[in-house]
N, CA, C and O atoms as a DFTB+ gen file, in Angstrom:
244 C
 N C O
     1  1       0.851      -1.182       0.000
     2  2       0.000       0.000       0.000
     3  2       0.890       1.237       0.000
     4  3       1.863       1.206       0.753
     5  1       0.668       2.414      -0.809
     6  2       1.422       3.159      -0.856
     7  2       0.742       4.529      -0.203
     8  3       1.370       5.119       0.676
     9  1      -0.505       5.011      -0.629
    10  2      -1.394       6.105      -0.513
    11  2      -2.676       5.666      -1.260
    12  3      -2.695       5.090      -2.348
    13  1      -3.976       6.102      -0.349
    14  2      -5.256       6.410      -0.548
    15  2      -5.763       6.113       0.637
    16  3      -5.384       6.655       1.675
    17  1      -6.892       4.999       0.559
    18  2      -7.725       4.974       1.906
    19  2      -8.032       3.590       1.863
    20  3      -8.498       2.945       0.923
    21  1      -7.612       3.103       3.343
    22  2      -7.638       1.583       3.229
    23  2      -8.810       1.402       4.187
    24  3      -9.075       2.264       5.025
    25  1      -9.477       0.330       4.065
    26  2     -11.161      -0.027       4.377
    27  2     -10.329      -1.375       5.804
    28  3     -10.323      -2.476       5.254
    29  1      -9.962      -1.449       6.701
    30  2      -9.905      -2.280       7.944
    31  2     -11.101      -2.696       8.114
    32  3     -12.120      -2.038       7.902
    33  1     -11.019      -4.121       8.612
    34  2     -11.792      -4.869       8.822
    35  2     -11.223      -5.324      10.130
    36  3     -12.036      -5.620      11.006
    37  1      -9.921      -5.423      10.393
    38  2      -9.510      -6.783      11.538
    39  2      -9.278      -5.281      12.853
    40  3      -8.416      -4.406      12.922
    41  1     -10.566      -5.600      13.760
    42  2     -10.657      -4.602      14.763
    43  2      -9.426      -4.520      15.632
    44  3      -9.018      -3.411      15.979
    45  1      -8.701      -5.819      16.070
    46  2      -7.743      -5.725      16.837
    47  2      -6.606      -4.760      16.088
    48  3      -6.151      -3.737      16.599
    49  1      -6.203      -5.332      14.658
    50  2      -5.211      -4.832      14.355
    51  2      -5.380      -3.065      14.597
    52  3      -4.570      -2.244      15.029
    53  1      -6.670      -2.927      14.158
    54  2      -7.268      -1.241      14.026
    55  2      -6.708      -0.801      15.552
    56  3      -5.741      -0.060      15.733
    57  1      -7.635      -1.500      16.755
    58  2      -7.364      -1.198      18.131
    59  2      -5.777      -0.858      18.130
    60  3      -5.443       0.206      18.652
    61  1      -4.892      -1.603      17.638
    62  2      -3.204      -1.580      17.997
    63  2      -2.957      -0.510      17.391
    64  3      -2.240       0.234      18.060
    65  1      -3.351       0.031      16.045
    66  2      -2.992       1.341      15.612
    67  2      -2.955       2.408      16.241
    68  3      -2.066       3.258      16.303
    69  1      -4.755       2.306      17.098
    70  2      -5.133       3.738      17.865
    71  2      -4.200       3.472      18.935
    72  3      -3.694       4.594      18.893
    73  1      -3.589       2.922      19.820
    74  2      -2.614       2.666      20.834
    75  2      -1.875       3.419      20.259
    76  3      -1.745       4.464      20.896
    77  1      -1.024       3.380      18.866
    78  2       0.037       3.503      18.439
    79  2      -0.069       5.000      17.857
    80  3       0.938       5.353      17.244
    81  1      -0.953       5.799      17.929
    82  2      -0.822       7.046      17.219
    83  2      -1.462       7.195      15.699
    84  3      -1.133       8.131      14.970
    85  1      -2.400       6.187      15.298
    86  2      -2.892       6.007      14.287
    87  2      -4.357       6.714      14.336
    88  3      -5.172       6.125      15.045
    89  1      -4.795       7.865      13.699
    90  2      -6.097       8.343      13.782
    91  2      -6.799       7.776      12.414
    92  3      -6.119       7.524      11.419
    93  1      -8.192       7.601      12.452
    94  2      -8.886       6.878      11.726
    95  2      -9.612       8.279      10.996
    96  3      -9.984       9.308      11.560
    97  1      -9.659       7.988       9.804
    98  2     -10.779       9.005       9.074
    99  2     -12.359       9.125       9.109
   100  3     -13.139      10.077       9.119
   101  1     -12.510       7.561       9.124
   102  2     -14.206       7.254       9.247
   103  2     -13.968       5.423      10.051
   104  3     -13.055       4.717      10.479
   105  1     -15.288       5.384       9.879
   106  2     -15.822       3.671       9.829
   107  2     -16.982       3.444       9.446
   108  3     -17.592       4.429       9.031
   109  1     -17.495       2.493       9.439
   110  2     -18.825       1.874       8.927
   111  2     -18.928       0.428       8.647
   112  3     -18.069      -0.435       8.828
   113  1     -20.538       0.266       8.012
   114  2     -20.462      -0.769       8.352
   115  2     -21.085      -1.934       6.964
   116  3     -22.038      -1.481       6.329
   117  1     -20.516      -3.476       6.498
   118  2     -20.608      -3.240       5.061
   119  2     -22.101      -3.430       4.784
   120  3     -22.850      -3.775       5.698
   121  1     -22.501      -3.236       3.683
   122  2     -23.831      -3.150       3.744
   123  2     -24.297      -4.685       3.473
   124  3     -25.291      -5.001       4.127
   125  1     -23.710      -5.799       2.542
   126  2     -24.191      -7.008       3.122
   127  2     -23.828      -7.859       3.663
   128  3     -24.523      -8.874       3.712
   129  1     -22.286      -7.785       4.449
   130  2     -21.936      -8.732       5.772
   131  2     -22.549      -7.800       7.293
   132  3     -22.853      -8.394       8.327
   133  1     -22.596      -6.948       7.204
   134  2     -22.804      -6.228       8.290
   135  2     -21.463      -5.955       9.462
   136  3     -21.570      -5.673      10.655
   137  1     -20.227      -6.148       8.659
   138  2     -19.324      -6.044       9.081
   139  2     -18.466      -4.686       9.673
   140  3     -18.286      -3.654       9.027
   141  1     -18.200      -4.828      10.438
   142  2     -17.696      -2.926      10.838
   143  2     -16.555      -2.924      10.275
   144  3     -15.950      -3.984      10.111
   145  1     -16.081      -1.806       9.900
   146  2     -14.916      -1.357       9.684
   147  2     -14.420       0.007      10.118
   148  3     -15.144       0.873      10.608
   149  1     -13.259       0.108       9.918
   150  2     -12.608       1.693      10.052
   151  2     -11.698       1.682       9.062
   152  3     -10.968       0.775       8.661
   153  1     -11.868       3.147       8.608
   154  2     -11.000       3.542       7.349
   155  2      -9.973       4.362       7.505
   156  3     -10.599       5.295       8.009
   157  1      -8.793       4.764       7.458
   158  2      -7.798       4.644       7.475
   159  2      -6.983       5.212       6.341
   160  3      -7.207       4.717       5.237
   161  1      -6.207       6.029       6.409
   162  2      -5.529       7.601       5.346
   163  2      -4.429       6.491       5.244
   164  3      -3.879       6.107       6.276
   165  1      -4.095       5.963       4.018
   166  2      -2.455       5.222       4.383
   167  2      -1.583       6.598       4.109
   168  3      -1.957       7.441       3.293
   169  1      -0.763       6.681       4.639
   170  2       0.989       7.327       4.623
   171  2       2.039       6.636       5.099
   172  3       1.879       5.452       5.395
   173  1       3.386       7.307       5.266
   174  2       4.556       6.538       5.925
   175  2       4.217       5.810       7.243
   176  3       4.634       4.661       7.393
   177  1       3.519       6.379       8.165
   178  2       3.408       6.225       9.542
   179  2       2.588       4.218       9.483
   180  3       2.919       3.099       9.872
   181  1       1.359       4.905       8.694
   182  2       0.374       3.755       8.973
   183  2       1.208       2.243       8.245
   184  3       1.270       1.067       8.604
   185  1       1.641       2.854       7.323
   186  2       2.560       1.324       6.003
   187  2       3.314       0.948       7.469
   188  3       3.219      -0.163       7.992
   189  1       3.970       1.913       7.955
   190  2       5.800       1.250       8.853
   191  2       4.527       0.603       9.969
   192  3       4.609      -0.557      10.375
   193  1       3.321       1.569      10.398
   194  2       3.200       0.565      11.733
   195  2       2.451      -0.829      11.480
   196  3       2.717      -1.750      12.252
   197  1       1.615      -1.022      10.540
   198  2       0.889      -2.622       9.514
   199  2       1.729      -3.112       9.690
   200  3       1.595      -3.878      10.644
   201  1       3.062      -3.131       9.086
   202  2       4.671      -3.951       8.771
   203  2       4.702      -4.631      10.164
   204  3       4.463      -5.810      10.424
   205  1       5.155      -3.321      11.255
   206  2       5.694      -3.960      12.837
   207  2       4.031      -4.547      13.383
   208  3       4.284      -5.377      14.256
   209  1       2.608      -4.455      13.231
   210  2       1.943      -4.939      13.757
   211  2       2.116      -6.847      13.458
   212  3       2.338      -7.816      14.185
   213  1       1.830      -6.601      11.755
   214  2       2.151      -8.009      11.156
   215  2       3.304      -8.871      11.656
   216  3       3.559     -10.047      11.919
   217  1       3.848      -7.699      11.648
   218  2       5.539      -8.995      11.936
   219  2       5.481      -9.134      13.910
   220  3       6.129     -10.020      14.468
   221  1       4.942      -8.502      14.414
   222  2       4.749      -9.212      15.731
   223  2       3.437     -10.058      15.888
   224  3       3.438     -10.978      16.706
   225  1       2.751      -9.894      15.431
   226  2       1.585     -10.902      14.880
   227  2       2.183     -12.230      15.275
   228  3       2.311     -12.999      16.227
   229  1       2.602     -11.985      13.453
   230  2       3.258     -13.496      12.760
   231  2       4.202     -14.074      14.409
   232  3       3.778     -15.077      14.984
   233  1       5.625     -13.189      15.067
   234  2       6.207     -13.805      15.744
   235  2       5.334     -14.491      17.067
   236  3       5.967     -15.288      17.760
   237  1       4.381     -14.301      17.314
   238  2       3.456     -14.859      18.352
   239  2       2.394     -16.200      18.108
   240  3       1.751     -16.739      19.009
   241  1       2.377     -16.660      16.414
   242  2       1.808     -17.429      16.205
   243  2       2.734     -19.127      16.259
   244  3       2.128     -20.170      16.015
């Protein structure tokens, strides 16, 4: 992901962002899973913190 607006689905990962200094643009919800989401401005900040969320993820599985 380089730049635009990414559609989150996985709440935890979202939750670890807002910990981390990550502000959300919107959320909602899809119209036929009924799934929530939060949406999300990508830039430098959000790409580097996905990377370190994923890769401590992955090291815990």
């Amino acid at each position: 992901m380089s730049k635009g607006i990414y559609y989150n689905y996985d709440l935890d990962e979202c939750n670890w962002l807002f910990k981390h200094g990550i502000k959300p643009i919107g959320c909602g919800k899809h119209e036929k899973t009924g799934n929530t989401f939060i949406i999300f401005l990508i830039n430098k900040k959000y790409n580097e913190l996905d990377q370190q969320y994923k890769e401590e993820r992955n090291n815990t599985k």
